[in-house]
C-alpha positions as semicolon CSV with decimal commas, in nm:
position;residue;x (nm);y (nm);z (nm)
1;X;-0,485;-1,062;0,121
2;X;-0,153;-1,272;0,102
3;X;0,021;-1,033;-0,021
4;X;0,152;-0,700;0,125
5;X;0,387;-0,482;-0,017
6;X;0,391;-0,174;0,289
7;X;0,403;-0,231;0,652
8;X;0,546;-0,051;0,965
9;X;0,736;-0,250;1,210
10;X;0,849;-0,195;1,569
11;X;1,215;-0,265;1,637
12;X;1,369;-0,323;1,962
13;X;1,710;-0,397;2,070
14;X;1,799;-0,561;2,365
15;X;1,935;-0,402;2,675
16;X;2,301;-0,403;2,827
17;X;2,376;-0,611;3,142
18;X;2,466;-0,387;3,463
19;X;2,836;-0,422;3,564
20;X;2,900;-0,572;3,857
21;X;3,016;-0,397;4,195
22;X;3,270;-0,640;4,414
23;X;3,589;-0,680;4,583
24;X;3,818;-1,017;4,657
25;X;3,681;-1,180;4,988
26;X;3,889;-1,486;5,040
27;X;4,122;-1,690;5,313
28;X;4,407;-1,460;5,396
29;X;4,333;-1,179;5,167
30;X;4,184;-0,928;5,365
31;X;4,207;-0,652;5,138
32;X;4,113;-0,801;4,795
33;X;4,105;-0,557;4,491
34;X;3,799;-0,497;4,296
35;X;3,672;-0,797;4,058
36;X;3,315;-0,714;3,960
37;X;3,270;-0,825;3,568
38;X;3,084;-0,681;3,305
39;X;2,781;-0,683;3,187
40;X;2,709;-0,851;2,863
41;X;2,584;-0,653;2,511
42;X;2,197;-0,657;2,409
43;X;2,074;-0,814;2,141
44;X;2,076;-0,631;1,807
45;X;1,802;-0,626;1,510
46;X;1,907;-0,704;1,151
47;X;1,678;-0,670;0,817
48;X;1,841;-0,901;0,571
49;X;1,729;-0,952;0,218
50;X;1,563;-1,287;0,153
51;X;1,479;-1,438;-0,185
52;X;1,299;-1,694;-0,044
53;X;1,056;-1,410;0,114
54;X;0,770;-1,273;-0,149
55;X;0,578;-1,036;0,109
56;X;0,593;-0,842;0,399
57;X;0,253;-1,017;0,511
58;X;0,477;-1,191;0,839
59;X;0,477;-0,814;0,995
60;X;0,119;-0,656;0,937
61;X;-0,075;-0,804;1,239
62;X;0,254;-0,873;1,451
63;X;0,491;-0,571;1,410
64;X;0,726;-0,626;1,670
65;X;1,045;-0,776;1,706
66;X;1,257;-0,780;2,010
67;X;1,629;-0,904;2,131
68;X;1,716;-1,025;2,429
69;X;1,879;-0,800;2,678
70;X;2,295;-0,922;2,828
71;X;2,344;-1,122;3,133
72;X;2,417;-0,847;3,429
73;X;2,823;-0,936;3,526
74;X;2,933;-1,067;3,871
75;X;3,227;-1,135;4,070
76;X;3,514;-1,270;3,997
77;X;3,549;-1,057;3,718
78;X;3,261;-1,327;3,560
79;X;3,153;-1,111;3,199
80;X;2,764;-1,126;3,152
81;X;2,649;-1,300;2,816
82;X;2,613;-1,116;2,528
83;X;2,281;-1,188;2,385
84;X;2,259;-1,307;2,038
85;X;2,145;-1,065;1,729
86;X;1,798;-1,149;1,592
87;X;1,793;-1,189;1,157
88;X;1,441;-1,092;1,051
89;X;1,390;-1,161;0,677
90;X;1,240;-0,968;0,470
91;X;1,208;-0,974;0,066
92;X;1,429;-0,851;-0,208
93;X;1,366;-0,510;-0,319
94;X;1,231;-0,353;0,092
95;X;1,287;-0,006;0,109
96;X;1,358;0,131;0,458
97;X;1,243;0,463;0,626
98;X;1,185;0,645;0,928
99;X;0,844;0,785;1,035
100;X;0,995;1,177;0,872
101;X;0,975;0,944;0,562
102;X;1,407;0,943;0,537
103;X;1,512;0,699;0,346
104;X;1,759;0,456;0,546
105;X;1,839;0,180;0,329
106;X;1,730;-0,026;-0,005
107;X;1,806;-0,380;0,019
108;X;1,814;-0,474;-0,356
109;X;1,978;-0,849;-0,329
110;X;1,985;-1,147;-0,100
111;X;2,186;-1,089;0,163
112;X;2,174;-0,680;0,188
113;X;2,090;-0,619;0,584
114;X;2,051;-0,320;0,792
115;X;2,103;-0,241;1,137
116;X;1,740;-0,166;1,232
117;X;1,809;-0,118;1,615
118;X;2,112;-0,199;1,794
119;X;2,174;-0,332;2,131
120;X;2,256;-0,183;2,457
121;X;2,620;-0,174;2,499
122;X;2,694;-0,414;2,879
123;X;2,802;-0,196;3,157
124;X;3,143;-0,202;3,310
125;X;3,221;-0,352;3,634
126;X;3,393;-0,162;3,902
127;X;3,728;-0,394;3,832
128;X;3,742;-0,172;3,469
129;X;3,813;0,162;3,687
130;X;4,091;0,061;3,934
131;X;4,364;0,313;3,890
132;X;4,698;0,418;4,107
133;X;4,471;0,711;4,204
134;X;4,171;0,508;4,237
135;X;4,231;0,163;4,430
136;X;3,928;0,101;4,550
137;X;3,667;0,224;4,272
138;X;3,273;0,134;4,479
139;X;3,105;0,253;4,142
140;X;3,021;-0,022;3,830
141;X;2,814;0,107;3,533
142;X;2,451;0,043;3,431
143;X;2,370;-0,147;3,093
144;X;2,305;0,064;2,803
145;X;1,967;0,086;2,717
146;X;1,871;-0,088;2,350
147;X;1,795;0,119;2,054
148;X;1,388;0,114;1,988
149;X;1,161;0,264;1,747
150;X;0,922;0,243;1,461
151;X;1,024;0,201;1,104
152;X;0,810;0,182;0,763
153;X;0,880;-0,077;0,504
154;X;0,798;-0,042;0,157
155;X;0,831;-0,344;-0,122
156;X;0,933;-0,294;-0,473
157;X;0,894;-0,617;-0,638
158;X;1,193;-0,721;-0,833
159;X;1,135;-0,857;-1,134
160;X;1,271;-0,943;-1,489
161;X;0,933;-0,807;-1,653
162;X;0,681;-0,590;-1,590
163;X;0,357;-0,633;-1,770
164;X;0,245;-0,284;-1,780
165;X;-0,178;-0,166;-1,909
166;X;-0,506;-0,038;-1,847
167;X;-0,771;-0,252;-1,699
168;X;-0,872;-0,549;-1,804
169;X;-0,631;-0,571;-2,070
170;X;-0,540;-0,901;-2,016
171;X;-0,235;-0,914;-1,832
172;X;-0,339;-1,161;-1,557
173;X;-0,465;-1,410;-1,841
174;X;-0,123;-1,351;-2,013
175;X;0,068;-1,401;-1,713
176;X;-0,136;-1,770;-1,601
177;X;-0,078;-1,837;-1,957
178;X;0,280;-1,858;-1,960
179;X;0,369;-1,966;-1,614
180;X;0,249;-2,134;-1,337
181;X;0,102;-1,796;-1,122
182;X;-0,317;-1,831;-1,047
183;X;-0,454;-1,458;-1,053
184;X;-0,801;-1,371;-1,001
185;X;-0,926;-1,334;-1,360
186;X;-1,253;-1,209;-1,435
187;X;-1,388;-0,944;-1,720
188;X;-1,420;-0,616;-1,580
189;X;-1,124;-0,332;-1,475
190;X;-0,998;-0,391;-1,141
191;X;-1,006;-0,744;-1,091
192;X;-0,642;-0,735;-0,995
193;X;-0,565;-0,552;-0,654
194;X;-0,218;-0,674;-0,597
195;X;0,059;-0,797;-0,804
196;X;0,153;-1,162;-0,861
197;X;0,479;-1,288;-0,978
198;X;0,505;-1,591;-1,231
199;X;0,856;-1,764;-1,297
200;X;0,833;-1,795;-1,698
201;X;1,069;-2,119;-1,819
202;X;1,178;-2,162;-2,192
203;X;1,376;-2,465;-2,314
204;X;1,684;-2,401;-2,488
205;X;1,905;-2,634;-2,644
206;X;2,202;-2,572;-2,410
207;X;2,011;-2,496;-2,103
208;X;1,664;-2,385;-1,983
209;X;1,593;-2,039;-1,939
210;X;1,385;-1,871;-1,666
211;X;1,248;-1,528;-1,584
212;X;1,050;-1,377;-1,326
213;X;0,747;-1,195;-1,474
214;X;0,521;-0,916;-1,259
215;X;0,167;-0,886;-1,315
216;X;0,132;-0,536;-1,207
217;X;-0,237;-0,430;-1,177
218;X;-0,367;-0,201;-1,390
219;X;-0,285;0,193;-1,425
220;X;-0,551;0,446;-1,492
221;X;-0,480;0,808;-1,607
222;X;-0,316;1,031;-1,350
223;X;-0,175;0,746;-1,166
224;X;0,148;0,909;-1,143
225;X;0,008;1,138;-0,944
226;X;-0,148;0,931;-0,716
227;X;-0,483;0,899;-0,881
228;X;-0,634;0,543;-0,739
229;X;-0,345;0,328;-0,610
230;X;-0,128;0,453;-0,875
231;X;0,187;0,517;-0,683
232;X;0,169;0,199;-0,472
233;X;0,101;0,048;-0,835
234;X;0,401;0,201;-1,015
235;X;0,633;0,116;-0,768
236;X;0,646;-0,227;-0,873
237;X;0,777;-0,091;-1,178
238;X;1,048;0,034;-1,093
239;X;1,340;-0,254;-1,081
240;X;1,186;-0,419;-1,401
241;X;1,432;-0,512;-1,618
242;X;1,214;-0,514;-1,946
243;X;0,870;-0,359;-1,960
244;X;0,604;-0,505;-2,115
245;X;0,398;-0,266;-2,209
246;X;0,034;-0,436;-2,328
247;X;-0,268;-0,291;-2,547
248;X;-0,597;-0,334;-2,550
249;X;-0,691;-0,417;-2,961
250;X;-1,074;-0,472;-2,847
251;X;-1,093;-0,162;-2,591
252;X;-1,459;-0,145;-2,419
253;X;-1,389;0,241;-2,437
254;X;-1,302;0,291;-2,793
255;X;-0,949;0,401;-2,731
256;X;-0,719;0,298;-2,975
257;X;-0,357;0,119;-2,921
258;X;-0,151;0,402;-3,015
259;X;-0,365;0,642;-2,775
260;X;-0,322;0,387;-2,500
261;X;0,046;0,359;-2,578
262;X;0,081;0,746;-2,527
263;X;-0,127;0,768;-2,234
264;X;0,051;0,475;-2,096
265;X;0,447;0,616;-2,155
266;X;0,314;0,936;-2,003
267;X;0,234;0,801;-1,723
268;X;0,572;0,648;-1,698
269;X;0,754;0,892;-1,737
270;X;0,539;1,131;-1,491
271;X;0,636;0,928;-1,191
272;X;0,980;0,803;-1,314
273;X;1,166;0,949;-1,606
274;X;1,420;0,684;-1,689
275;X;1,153;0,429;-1,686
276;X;1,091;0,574;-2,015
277;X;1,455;0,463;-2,151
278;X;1,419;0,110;-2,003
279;X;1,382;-0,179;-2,237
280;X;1,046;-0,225;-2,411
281;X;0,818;-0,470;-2,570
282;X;0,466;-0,309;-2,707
283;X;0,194;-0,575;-2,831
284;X;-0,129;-0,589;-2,879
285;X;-0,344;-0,831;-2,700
286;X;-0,722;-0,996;-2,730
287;X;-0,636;-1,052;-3,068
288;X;-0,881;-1,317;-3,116
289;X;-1,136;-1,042;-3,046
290;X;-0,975;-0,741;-3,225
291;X;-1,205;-0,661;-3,515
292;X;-1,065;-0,656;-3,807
293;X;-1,050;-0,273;-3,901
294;X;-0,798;-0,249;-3,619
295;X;-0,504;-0,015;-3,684
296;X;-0,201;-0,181;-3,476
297;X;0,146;-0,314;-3,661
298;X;0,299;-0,477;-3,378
299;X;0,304;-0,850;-3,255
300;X;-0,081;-0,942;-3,196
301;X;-0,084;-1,226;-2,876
302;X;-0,389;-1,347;-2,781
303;X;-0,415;-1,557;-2,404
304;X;-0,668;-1,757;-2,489
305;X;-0,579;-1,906;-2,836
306;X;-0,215;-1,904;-2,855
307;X;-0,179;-1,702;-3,140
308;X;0,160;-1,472;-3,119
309;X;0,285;-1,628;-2,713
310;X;0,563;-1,812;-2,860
311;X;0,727;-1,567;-3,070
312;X;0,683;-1,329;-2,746
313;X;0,803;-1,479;-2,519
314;X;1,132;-1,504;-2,735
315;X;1,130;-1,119;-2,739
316;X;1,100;-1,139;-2,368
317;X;1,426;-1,383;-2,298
318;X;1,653;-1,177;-2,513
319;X;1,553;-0,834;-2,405
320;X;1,589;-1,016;-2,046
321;X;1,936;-1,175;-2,140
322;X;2,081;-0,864;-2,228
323;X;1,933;-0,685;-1,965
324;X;2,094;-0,902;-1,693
325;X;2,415;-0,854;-1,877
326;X;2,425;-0,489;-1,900
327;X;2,339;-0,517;-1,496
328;X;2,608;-0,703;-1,394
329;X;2,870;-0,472;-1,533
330;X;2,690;-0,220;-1,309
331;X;2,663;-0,393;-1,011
332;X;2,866;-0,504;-0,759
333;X;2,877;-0,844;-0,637
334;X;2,952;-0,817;-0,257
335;X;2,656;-0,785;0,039
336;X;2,591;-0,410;0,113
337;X;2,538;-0,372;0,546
338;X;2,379;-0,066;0,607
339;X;2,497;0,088;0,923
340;X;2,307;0,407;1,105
341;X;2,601;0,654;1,061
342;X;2,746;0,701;1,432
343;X;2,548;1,001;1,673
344;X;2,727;1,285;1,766
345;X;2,732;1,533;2,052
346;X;2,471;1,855;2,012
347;X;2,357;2,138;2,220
348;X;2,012;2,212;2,269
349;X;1,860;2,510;2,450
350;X;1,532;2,461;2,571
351;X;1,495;2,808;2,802
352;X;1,713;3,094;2,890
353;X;1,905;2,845;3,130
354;X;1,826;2,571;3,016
355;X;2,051;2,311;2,791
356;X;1,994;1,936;2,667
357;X;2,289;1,737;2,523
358;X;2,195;1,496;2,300
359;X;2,386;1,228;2,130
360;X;2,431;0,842;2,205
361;X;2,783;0,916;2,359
362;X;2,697;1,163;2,579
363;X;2,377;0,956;2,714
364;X;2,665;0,660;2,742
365;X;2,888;0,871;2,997
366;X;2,617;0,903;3,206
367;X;2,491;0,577;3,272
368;X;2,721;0,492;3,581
369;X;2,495;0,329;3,843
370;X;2,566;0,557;4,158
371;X;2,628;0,927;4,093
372;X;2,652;1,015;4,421
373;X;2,996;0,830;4,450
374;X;3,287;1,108;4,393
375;X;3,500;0,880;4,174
376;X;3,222;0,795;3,976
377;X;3,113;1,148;3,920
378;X;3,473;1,211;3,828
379;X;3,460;0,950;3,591
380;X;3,131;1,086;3,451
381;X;3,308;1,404;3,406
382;X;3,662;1,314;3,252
383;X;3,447;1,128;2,994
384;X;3,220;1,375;2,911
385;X;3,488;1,670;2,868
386;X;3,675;1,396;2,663
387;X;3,366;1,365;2,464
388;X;3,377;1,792;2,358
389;X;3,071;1,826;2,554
390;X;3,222;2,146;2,759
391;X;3,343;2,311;2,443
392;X;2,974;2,241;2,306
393;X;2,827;2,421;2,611
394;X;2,992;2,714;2,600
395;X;2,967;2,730;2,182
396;X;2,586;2,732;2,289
397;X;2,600;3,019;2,543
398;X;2,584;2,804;2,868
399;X;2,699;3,015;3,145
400;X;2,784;2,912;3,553
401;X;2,470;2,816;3,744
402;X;2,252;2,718;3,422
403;X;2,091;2,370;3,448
404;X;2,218;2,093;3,216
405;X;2,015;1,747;3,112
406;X;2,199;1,488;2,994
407;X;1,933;1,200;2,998
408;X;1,830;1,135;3,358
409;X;2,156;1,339;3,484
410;X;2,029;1,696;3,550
411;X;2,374;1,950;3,682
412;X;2,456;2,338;3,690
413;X;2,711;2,418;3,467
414;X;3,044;2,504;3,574
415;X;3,309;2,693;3,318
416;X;3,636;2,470;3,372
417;X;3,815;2,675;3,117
């Protein structure tokens, strides 16, 4: 298949460089002050919107996607290199979650991007912590470590119109009909698996029009409830301007057009209620096989002869037209960045005296490269206490002597109040 419209990806920012621990050593200075640099900022990972991207096929057999980690600093007070953020495109209409299935972000138009993991934050050198109290700081921090983890993408195709029926109804013929798109056709339900897109162009006078039309394969009853593929089906529905909605006048079933119409809105509506108040076109199609006791008063189109396409697809450009104009009153026309909204300090207890703190700032305090040095534990401190982290302990019941985790940092809890 060429085309896939789900996919999980693996996301992987890069990590922080490690500050750098030095002091001056030169001719006639034989007390230098510190100078070790920083460490430079892992790579981040962005999803951006792409029109010129139709699938998510580019991430089902290689899933993972990793930045480069920051240049460690050195002396001198010589920064490491930040490493540069890595763009992965992926098509209009992706719909972001976690693996609790949380929705993180919908990136609806070129250009939308989320922050899918973000990079380690570069480690300062021991130059950052000279003080009047400390002159001689022999402590640097580690590089954060970058962000990883799995993500599932979904596609909802955007389109202008939706051609929405049962099997075998025609809609592939229709849609290789009036544009340039090559489904599988063939005469029996089910030939279509996935959906194609066709770009539809009309000559005006002034200008030519186009429109993007979705061959969306066909439904089958209780496909709202996930009978057969019917939600990954329906999905593609959903940010259709117009819909389309095609019956069968020579049904191999028997089932007439206005009992395929109900069982067709019904279906709608079951899996998205305001799909039912979305524009609509209703024909019938096969007219050239439609016998002729057929009871249908609607536009008759039939693929193969012609009959009924042009004054269609005139229906189709000004439902469209309108449609895009009622849109653009509604939407806004700068790029939406989705950020992760920032962590924040919490208290777990895992035994009687036992505690974890979680939270990205808390794991940041933490990450000096030599606890064992008194000013950097002092350090560690001030900036955890700064950070509410005491006033969370004792809000969770820590009490003197219980054992704390704060990633790899393990301490007994002392009361400073």
């Amino acid at each position: 298949m060429n085309f896939v419209d789900e996919c999980n990806i693996n996301v992987e920012g890069g990590d922080g460089g490690a500050g750098c621990v030095s002091f001056r050593r030169e001719a006639h200075v034989s007390r230098g002050g510190p100078d070790g640099g920083d460490g430079g900022t892992g790579g981040s990972i962005w999803l951006v919107a792409d029109h010129n991207s139709a699938s998510l096929l580019a991430f089902r057999d290689h899933p993972h996607r990793k930045a480069k980690s920051g240049k460690h600093g050195t002396s001198k007070k010589k920064h490491g290199t930040s490493a540069a953020d890595i763009e992965v495109h992926v098509p209009e209409g992706t719909v972001i979650y976690d693996f609790d299935g949380n929705q993180l972000a919908d990136l609806t138009r070129h250009g939308d991007r989320f922050l899918a993991a973000e990079g380690g934050i570069g480690g300062k050198g021991n130059a950052r912590f000279l003080s009047n109290q400390r002159r001689a700081p022999a402590f640097a921090e580690q590089g954060e470590v970058g962000q990883e983890r799995w993500l599932r993408l979904e596609l909802k195709l955007v389109a202008d119109v939706a051609l929405v029926g049962f099997p075998n109804v025609g809609k592939s013929t229709l849609i290789s009909r009036i544009s340039a798109a090559k489904p599988k056709i063939a005469n029996y339900p089910f030939t279509t698996l996935e959906p194609n897109l066709g770009v539809v162009r009309i000559e005006d006078d002034d200008q030519d029009f186009e429109m993007v039309v979705a061959d969306i394969p066909g439904l089958i009853e209780g496909a709202a409830e996930g009978k057969g593929l019917g939600h990954q089906f329906l999905r593609h529905v959903e940010r259709a301007r117009v819909l389309l909605i095609m019956l069968d006048l020579a049904p191999w079933d028997g089932v007439s057009p206005e009992a395929q119409e109900v069982a067709l809105l019904a279906e709608l509506g079951a899996y998205q209620p305001d799909l039912l108040d979305r524009p609509r076109i209703v024909i019938g199609s096969k007219a050239d096989m439609a016998p002729a006791t057929i009871d249908f008063d609607g536009l008759k189109v039939s693929s193969i002869t012609g009959d009924g396409i042009p004054r269609l697809l005139g229906l189709m450009a000004d439902a469209v037209k309108q449609a895009r104009v009622e849109q653009a009153e509604l939407d806004e026309s700068e790029i939406v960045i989705h950020r992760p909204v920032a962590e924040t300090i919490s208290v777990e207890r895992i035994r009687e005296d036992q505690y974890v703190v979680h939270g990205r700032p808390a794991l940041r305090a933490v990450r000096l490269s030599d606890l064992t040095d008194p000013g950097a534990i002092e350090h560690a401190q001030n900036r955890l206490d700064s950070l509410g982290v005491n006033k969370a302990l004792r809000a969770a019941g820590a009490r003197e002597g219980d054992l704390v985790h704060i990633g790899d940092l393990s301490f007994e809890y002392e009361d400073d109040a």
